[in-house]
N, C-alpha and C positions, 0 to 999 in steps of 0.2 A: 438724579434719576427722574423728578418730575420732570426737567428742565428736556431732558431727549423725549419725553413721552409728549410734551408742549411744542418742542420742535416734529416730530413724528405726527404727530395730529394733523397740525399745522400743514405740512408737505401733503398730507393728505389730503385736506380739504383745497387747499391750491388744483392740484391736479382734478381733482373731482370738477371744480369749478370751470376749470382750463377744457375738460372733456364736456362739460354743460353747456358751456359757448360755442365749441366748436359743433354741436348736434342741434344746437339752435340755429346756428348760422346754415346749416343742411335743409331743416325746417323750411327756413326763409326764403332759400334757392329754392324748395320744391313746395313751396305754397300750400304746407301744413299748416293752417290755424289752429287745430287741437294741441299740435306737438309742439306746435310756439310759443301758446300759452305754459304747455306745460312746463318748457324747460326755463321762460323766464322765470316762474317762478322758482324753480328747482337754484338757478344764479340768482335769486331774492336772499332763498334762503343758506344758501355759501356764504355770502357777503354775510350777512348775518352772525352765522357761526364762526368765522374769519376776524369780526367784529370782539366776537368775546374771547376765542386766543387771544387774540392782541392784547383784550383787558388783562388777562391774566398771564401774561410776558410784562405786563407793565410792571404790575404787580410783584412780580418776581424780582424786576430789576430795580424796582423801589420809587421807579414811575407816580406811581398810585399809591399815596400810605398803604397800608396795610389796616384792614377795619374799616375804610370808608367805602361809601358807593358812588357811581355817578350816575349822571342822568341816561347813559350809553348803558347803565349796568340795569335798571330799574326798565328799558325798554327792552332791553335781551329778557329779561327774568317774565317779563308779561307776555313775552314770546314764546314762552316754555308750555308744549302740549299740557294742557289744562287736562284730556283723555288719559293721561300718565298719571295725574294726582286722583285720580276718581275710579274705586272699584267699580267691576260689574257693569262697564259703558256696552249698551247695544242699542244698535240704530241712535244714536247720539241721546239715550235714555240713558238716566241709571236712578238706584233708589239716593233718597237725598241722604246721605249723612249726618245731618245737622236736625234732624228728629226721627219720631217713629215712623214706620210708616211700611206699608206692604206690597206695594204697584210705586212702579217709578213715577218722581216726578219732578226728576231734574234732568232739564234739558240741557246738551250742550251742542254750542252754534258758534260760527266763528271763532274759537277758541276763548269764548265766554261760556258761564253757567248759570244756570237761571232754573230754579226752581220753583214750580206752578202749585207746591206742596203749603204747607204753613209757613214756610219761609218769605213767600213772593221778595227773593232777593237775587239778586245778580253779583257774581264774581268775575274776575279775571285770574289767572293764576295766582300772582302775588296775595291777592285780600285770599280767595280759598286756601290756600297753605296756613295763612296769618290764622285764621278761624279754625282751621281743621289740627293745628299743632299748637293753636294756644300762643304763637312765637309775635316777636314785633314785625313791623313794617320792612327793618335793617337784616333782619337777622331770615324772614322770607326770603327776600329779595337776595342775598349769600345764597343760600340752599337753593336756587332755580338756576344760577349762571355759574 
């Protein structure tokens, strides 16, 4: 069952990908800058997600032990919207979690975190999860990918 949901994803993200190239390559004919930007990144982030199917087809087939990470796995997982781990995001504010506090003063920018509160500290996905759940480095980095 997981194994068709992995292949299903997977066909999906191909074509998605296959439809991002071909709107970019229209772009390029028509000398949209906005839109060329856009959709590379839009095939940034395919390959990306493409990247961690694969991890976990490897995974399945025994590729990859089972329990270990790689360094493919730890840069997917810092990749994972940081805005999804953190209530309450507006205008890339929100209040910090990690004390009291009553006016936001966690900033979030490039899919970093950084709060201007008592913390003056900075996250990326992986360490906020680690902090916010108590969990290890290994066991973050599982729960993002």
């Amino acid at each position: 069952m997981e194994a068709l949901k992995l292949s299903q994803d997977t066909d999906a993200c191909i074509d998605k990908l296959f439809w991002h190239q071909y709107c970019l390559e229209e772009c390029i004919d028509g000398c949209c800058l906005v839109m060329t930007i856009y959709y590379r990144q839009e095939i940034e982030t395919d390959i990306k997600k493409l990247g961690v199917l694969g991890r976990k087809l490897d995974r399945m087939c025994g590729i990859i032990k089972p329990g270990s990470i790689t360094d493919e796995d730890i840069e997917a997982a810092k990749l994972y919207p940081i805005e999804e781990l953190v209530e309450g995001v507006k205008k890339n504010m929100a209040i910090c979690p990690f004390h009291q506090e009553t006016t936001p003063s966690l900033h979030i920018k490039n899919n970093k975190a950084y709060c201007y509160g008592s913390c003056k500290k900075t996250w990326d996905s992986v360490s906020f999860l680690m902090q916010k759940e108590g969990i290890s480095f290994v066991e973050s980095v599982r729960r993002l990918i």
